[in-house]
C-alpha angles and dihedrals in degrees: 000000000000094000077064103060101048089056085056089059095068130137124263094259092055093055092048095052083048085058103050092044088058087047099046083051090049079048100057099040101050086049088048099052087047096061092034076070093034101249124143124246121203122188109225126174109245095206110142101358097123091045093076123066109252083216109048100000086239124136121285137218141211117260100174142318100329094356122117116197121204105206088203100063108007097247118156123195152173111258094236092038084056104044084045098060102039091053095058097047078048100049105015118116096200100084142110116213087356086300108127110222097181142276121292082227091056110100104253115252126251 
């Protein structure tokens, strides 16, 4: 237990180096799992998906800890929701006039 504990005193860069180790292994799996089903993977940089709104494409604002706010048409949403969303109308292939309609591989709604 005390051996523990000294492994939890450690410097910034070591932490930082803890949390991109554990990014890099959700990475893989995730990328591994994908073509085990045969599905493609595609890297793409986040930076700036959660800032437009998914609705209108407009600015958000914050509206809270983890809230974004679009002024136009009174969505609210949560940050990753958002960036979520507005990556996959922006990189998914499955789409008609830039719209996205779902992937063949989604369970089909009732």
């Amino acid at each position: 237990m005390d051996k523990l504990r000294e492994y939890a005193k450690r410097d910034s860069r070591f932490n930082k180096k803890l949390a991109l180790w554990f990014h890099r292994m959700v990475q893989f799996c995730t990328e591994y799992k994908a073509k085990e089903r045969g599905l493609r993977v595609a890297r793409v940089n986040p930076k700036g998906a959660s800032s437009k709104c998914p609705k209108c494409s407009s600015k958000l604002a914050d509206n809270g800890h983890r809230a974004l706010k679009c002024g136009k048409r009174n969505f609210i949403g949560d940050r990753d929701v958002v960036a979520t969303v507005n990556l996959y109308r922006k990189f998914s292939p499955y789409s008609i006039c830039g719209e996205p309609f779902g992937s063949p591989q989604a369970p089909q709604a009732r």
